[in-house]
N, C-alpha and C positions, 0 to 999 in steps of 0.2 A: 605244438609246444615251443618249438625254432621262434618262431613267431613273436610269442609274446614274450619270451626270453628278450629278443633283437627289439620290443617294445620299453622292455625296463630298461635296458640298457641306455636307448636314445634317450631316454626322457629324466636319467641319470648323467647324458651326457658321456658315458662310457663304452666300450666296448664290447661286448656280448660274451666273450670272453675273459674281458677281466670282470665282469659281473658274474660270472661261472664261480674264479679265483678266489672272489673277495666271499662270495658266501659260503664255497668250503672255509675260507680262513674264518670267519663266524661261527663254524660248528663246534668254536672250541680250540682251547690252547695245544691241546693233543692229538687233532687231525691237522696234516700238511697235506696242503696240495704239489701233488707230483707232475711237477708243469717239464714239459718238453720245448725247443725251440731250436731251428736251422739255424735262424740269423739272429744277429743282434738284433736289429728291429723289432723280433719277435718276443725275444728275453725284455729289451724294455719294456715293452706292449704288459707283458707279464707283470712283470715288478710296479707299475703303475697302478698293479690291483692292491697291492697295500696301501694306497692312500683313500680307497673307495670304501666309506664306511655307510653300513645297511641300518636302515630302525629295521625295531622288528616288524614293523606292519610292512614293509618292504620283503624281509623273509618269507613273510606269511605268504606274500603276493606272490613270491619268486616258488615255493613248494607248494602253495595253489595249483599254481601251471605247471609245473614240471612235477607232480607228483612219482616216488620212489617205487611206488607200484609199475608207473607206466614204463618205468626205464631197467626194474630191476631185472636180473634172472642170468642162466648160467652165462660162461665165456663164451664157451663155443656152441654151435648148434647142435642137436640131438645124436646125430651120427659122430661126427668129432670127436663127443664128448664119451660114447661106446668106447671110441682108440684108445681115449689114455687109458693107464696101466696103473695109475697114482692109488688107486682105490681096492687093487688087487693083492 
């Protein structure tokens, strides 16, 4: 999936990352993406995903490959998820 992520990206010219960025900010005026960053370098790198705009057949292409099935599911793994208490 890495892969053809880091394929749109090159061939957009952008970052793998900010092609991450820019298509949560496509899902819509009321999803933000909750970006973290050490350095500046890396905040630029970020904020440079607002100038990256998607067609949709480019969406299509990006949840093609990275389908929400493949990535979804709980935080933690099955024991972990026994610990918490949140549910008790």
């Amino acid at each position: 999936m890495i892969e053809e992520l880091k394929q749109i990206a090159a061939e957009k010219g952008v970052l793998p990352s900010q092609l991450a960025i820019a298509w949560v900010l496509a899902k819509g005026r009321n999803i933000v993406p909750v970006i973290g960053a050490r350095k500046r370098t890396q905040l630029s790198e970020s904020l440079a995903a607002l100038d990256v705009n998607l067609s949709p057949e480019e969406l299509t292409r990006i949840e093609a490959a990275i389908p929400a099935s493949a990535i979804a599911g709980t935080r933690y793994d099955e024991h972990q998820m026994q610990m918490l208490d949140s549910e008790r």
